[in-house]
C-alpha positions as semicolon CSV with decimal commas, in nm:
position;residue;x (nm);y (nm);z (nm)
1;X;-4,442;3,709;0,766
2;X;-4,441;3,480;1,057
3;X;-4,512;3,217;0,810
4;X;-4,177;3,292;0,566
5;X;-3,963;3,285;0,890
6;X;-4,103;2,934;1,013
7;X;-4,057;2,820;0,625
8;X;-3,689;2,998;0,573
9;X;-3,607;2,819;0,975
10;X;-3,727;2,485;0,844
11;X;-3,505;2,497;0,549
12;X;-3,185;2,594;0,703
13;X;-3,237;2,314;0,946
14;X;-3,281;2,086;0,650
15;X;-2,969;2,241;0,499
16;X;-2,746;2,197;0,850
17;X;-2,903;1,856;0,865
18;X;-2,752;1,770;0,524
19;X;-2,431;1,931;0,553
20;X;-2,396;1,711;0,870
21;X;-2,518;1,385;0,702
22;X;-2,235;1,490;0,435
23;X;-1,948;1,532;0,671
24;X;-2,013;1,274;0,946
25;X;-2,208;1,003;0,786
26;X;-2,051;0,979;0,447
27;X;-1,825;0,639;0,394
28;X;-1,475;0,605;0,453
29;X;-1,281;0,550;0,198
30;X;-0,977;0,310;0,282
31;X;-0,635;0,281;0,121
32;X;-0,429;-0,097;0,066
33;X;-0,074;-0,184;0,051
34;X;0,137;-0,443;-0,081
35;X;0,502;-0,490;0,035
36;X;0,766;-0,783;-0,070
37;X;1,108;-0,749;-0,173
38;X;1,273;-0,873;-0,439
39;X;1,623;-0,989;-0,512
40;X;1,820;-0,837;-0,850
41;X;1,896;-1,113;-1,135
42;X;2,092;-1,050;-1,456
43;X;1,892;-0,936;-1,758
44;X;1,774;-1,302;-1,985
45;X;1,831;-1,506;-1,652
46;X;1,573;-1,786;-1,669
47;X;1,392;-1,872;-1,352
48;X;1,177;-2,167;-1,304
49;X;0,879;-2,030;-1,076
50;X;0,768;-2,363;-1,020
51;X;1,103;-2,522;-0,906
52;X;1,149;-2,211;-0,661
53;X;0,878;-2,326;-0,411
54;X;0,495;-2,496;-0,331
55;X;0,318;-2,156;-0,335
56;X;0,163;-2,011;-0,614
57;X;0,259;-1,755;-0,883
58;X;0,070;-1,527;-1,093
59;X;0,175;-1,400;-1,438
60;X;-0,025;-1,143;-1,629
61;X;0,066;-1,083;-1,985
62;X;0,270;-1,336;-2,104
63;X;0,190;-1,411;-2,394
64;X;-0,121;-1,162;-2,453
65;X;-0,224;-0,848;-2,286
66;X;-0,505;-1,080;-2,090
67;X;-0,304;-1,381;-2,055
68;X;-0,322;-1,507;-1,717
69;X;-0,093;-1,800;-1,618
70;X;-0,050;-1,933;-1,216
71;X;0,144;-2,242;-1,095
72;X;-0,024;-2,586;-1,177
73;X;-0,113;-2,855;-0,926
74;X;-0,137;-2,639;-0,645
75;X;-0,446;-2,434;-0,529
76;X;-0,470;-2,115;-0,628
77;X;-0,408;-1,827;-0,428
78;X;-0,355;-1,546;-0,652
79;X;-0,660;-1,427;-0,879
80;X;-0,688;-1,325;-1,240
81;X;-0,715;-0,928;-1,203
82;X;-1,064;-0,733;-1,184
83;X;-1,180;-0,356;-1,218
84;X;-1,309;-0,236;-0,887
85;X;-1,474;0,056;-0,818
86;X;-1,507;0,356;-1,092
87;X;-1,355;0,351;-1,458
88;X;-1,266;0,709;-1,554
């Protein structure tokens, strides 16, 4: 009997000891933003991204649904887009 008991008190510590490992030790998951503004232009307005300034641009799409186009001849700032973390 005494030997149940120690076995049963060993396993509940092993159980709190996990349950605390869970809650306190577990990452931390941490959440991004982006902010900008943005200034409203007439629908089929034309705008040269490369006239409007030295930094660059990023377009995804354009002419494919993987197309990836940035300003030439400066360096680039703004990366092609990548799958992080879990697909579902």
């Amino acid at each position: 009997m005494k030997r149940q008991s120690a076995n049963l008190e060993r396993l509940s510590n092993y159980l709190l000891l996990g349950l605390f490992c869970l809650v306190f030790l577990s990452p931390t998951a941490y959440a991004n933003s982006l902010n900008g503004s943005s200034n409203p232009v007439a629908g089929g307005t034309i705008i040269d991204l490369t006239s409007e300034g030295s930094a660059d641009w990023a377009h995804w799409a354009r002419t494919t649904a993987t197309s990836f186009n940035h300003k030439a001849g400066v360096t680039q700032q703004i990366s092609d887009i990548n799958n992080v973390g879990l697909r579902w």
